[in-house]
N, C-alpha and C positions, 0 to 999 in steps of 0.2 A: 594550421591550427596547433596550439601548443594546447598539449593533455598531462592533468598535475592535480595535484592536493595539495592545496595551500590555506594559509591562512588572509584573514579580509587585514587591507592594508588601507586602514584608514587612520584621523588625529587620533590623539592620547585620548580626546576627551569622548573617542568610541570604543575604543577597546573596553572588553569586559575582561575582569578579573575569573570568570567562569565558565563563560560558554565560549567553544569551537564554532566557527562558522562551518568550515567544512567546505568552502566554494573550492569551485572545481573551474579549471579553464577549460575555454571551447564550448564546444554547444555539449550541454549535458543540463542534468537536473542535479538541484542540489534540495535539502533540506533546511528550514529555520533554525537560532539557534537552539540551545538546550543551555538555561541558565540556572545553574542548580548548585549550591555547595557541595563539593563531591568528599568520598569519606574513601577510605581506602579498600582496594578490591579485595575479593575474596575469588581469586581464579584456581579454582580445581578442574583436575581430569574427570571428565564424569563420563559412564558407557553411554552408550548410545539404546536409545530407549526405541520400546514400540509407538509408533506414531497412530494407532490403532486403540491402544487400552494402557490409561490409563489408571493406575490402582493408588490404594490410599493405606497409608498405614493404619495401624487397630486404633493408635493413639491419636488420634486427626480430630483437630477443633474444632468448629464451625462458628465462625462468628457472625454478627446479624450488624447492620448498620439502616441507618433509618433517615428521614429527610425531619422526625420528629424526635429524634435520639439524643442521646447525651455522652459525651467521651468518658465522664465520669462514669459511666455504667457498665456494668461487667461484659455485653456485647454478646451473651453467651446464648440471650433467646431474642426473640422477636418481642419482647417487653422491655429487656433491658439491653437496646440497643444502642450504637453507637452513634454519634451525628456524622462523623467523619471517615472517610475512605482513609483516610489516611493513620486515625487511631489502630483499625485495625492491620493496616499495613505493616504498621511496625512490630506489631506483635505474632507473625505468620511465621509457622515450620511446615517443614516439608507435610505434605500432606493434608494442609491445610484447606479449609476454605471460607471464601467471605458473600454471606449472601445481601445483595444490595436492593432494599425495600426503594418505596416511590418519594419522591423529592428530589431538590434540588442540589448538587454538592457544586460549591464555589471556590477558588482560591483566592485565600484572604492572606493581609496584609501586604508582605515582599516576597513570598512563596512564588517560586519558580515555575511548580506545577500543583495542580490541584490533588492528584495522586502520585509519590514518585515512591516506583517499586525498587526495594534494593534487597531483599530479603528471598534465596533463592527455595528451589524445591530439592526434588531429587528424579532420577529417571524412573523409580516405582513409586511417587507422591509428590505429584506435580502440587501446585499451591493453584488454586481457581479461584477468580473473583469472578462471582456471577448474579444477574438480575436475579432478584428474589423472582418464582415462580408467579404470572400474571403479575409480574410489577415491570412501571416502566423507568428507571432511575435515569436522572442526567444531572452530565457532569459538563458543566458550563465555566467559561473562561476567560479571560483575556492579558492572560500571562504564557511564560513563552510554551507551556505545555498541559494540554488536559492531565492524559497520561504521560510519566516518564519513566522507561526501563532502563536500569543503566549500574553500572559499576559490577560487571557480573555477572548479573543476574541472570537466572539460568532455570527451565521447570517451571516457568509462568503461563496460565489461560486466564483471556479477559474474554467475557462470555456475556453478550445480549445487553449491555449499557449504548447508549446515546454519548457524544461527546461534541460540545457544542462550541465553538469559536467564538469570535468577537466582531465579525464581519459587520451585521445586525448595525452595532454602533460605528461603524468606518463609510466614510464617504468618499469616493474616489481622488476630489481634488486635495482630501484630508491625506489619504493615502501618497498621492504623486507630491505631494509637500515632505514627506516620510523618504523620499527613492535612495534616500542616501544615508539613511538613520540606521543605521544596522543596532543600536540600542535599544527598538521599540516595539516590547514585545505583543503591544497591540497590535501593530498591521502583520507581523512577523511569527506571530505565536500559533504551534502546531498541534493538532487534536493529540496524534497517538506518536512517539517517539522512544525508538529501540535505536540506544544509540550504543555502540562498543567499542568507540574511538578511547577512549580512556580504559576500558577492559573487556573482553571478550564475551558480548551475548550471546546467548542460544538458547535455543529447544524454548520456541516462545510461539502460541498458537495465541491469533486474534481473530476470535467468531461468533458473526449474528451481532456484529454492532451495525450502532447507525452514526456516520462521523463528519462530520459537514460543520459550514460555514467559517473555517479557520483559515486567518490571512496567508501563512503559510504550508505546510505540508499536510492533507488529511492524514493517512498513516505514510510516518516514514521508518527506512530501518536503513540505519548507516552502521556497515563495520559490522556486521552481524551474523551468524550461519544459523541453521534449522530453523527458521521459520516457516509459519501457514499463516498463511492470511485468505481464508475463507467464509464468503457467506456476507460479506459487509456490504452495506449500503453508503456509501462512499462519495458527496458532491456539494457544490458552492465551495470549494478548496483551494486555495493557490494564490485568491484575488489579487493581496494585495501586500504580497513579500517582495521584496528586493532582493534576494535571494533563485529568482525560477524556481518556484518549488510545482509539486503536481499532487494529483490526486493519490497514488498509492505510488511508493519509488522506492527504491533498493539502492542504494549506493556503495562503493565498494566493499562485498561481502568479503567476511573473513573465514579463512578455514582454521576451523579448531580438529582437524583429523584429515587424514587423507581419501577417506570417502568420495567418491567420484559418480557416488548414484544420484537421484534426484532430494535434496536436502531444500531445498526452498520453493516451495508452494503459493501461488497466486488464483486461487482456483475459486470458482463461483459468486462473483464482486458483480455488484453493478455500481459504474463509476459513471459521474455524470457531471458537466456544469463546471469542470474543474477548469481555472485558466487564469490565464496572468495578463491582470491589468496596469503593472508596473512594472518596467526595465530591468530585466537582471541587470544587480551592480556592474557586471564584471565583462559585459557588452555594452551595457546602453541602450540595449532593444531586448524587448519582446522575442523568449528562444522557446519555454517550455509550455507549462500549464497543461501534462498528458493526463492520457486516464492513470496508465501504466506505464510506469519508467523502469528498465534496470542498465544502470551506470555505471561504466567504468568499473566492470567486473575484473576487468583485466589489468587492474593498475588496485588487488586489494587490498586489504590493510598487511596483509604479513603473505604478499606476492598473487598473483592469476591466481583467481578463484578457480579452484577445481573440480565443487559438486555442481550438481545440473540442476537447472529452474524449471519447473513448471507453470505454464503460465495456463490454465485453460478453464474452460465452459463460463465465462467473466462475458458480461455485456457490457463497453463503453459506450455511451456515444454525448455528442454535442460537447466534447471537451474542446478548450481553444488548441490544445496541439494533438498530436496523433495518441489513439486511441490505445494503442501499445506499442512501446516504443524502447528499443534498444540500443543503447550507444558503446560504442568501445568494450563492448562484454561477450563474451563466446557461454558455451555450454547451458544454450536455452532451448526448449520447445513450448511454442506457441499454438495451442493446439485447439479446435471449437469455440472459439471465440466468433463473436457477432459485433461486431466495429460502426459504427450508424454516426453520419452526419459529423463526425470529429473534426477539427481543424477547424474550428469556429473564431479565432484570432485571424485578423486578416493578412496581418502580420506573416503569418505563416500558411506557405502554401505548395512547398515541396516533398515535404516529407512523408505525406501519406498516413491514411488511416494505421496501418502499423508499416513499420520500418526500423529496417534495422541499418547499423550503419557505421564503420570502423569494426565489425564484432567477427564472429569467427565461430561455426559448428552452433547455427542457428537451425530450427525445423521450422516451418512457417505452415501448416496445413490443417485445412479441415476449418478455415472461415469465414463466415460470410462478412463481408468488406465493400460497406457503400457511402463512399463519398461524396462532397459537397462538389455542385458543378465547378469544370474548368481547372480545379485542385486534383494532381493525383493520389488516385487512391491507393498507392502502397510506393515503397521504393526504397532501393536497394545501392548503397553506395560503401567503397573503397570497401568489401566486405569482401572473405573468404571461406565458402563451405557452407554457404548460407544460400536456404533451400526453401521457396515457396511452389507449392503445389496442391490441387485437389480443393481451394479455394472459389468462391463463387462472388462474382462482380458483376456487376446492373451493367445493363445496357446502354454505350456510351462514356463507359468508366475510363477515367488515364490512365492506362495500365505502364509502368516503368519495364521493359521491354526486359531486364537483367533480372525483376523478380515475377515472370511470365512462368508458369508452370504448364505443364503439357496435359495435365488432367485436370487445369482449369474450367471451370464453367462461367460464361456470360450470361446473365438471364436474370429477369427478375425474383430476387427470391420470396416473393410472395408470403411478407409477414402480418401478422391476425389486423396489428394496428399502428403501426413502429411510430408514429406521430404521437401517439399518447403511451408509449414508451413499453407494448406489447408485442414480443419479438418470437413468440412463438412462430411457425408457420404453419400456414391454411397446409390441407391435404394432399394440394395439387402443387405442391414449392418442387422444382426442379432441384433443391439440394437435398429432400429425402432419397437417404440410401447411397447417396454417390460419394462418401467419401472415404478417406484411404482407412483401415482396420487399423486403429492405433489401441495398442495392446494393452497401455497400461492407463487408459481413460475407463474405467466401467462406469460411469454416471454422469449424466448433463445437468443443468445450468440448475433446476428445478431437485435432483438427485435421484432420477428417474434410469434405471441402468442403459446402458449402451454396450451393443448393438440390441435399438428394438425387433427391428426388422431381418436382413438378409444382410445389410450394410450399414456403416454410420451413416448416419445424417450429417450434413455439412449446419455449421452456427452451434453459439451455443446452447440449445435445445431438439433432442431425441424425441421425434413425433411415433414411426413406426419402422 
């Protein structure tokens, strides 16, 4: 397998004047384009902030935007609101914020994305776009991106918006007529994109959205360091990109510091439904469509990623490829995650509910992992240092013999309803209490603290 960052090599008459592909060789995930007029960066050293609190300067705005607003309007109250996310975009300083009332936001005309953030914060006044209180805002699409962060940009929270694709209007043989269109940002267009290929993103939190039905990537973040991605409701994602895109993915992260603690965050998602019903370009078959991807860590934008990922208390399941999924990337822990029914692509059938594979100084423990019959359910290939243990798999599961841990549990784990997508467990679940003291998880899937009991609980959810 040949592993690379390149660009898409297709006629004159596909090349965009704007957007990176970003495809990657081998079996990886990639991201849609990002086609935006780009402006020149604005890349500062900035310290490294508390990921904890947030503050705001004396001097911080609040702007109001509305689904019944007007741009002409000062934006400064919930009377004189804005119609546009993107009015008030342009107008954000550090410390800002933008609270987004109920309505529709669309991207019109030849706008690339319906909001693209280029305006940064600071480490003590981050800039927050958030749902107006009891409102529910959506930001609906079929251009190549809902949201786009990019050129920089640095100090952004997008907080409790819907972001809606264009799936709705694509039909599958419309889609497999598109496999080769890498111009079409209908079947290819991504909800949430943090892209730093052109200049170094960070310190960018996305939480409490809800982001579905986008042909290709529901959040993706390429090129990027300090992210959180918590709390999202995350599925119908992937369908129908030419690209392999997935549900949440990370592609080659950048380090903006030497920092070697945990800088990127995947914690408390449920991802679901996400999968590719068209051929990545760049095989010809059916490779991704995971819940969770993180790629080609090891090959990042400016050398080997060096801070560590967090991946934990996240529910995927019924995605068409593995439910969390690592490729060629080292300095990961996968931690209380509850994995159910993933590998729904028939296509695919080795890789297991999570799997790691090429990567290096992986942790794999603490969850519960139940696969589709005859498919295994985890597996562990050309990998060094990579470590599953204290994991719990149904009775009759494939287990890949190389990711066998010794404090393994076989056994049903005994969830409330997992068919109508309730993954608590009854009282009596054989993973209450059995699993290893992971020291720096103090809360599950719900934000319930951990250890309730005497031990963790194995899955994403602390019963006792």
């Amino acid at each position: 397998m040949i592993h690379g960052f390149g660009f898409l090599s297709l006629s004159a008459s596909l090349v965009l004047p704007w957007a990176l592909t970003g495809l990657v060789q081998g079996e990886r995930i990639t991201e849609s384009l990002v086609k935006d007029v780009r402006q020149s960066p604005t890349d500062q050293v900035m310290p490294l902030p508390s990921r904890k609190l947030i503050s705001q300067s004396s001097t911080a705005t609040t702007y109001y935007v509305s689904g019944s607003g007007n741009d002409k309007n000062s934006g400064r109250t919930t009377s004189s609101a804005f119609r546009t996310i993107q009015r008030a975009a342009n107008l954000t300083n550090p410390g800002d914020k933008v609270l987004i009332m109920n309505g529709e936001y669309k991207n019109t005309g030849g706008s690339g994305s319906v909001v693209s953030i280029r305006r940064s914060g600071r480490a003590n006044a981050w800039i927050k776009y958030q749902a107006y209180p009891g409102h529910f805002p959506k930001i609906r699409h079929d251009t190549w991106n809902g949201i786009l962060l990019s050129n920089g940009v640095s100090y952004i929270e997008i907080d409790g918006l819907e972001v809606i694709g264009n799936n709705a209007n694509i039909t599958l043989s419309y889609a497999l007529s598109q496999k080769t269109n890498g111009s079409n940002p209908r079947t290819n267009g991504t909800c949430i994109s943090i892209d730093g290929r052109n200049s170094s993103v960070r310190y960018i939190n996305i939480l409490n959205n809800k982001v579905n039905n986008c042909g290709g990537g529901g959040i993706s973040v390429i090129s990027a360091d300090y992210v959180k991605i918590d709390n999202n409701t995350v599925f119908n994602n992937a369908w129908y990109s030419m690209y392999g895109t997935s549900g949440i993915s990370f592609l080659k992260s950048r380090n903006s510091d030497n920092n070697q603690g945990y800088k990127m965050f995947v914690t408390r998602n449920r991802v679901y439904n996400n999968r590719n019903y068209v051929p990545w370009i760049q095989r010809g078959n059916i490779t991704d469509g995971n819940g969770i991807i993180v790629d080609l860590s090891k090959q990042g934008a400016n050398g080997a990623y060096r801070g560590r990922t967090l991946i934990a208390n996240n529910i995927t399941y019924r995605n068409g490829g593995s439910g969390i999924h690592a490729h060629e990337s080292e300095h990961i822990d996968i931690v209380n995650n509850t994995a159910y029914l993933n590998q729904q692509s028939p296509e695919l059938s080795k890789k297991g509910q999570l799997y790691a594979g090429y990567s290096n100084d992986v942790k794999i423990f603490n969850n519960i992992v139940y696969g589709v019959a005859g498919k295994n359910v985890n597996s562990s290939y050309m990998n060094k240092n990579v470590t599953y243990n204290y994991n719990l798999y149904p009775n009759g599961a494939v287990i890949d013999a190389k990711a066998r841990g010794a404090n393994d549990i076989i056994a049903d784990p005994q969830f409330q309803n997992a068919p109508n997508g309730d993954f608590r467990l009854k009282g009596t679940s054989p993973a209450i209490n059995r699993g290893y003291y992971w020291n720096d998880l103090k809360t599950d899937h719900a934000g319930n603290p951990r250890p309730a009991g005497g031990a963790y609980d194995i899955g994403a959810y602390e019963i006792r």
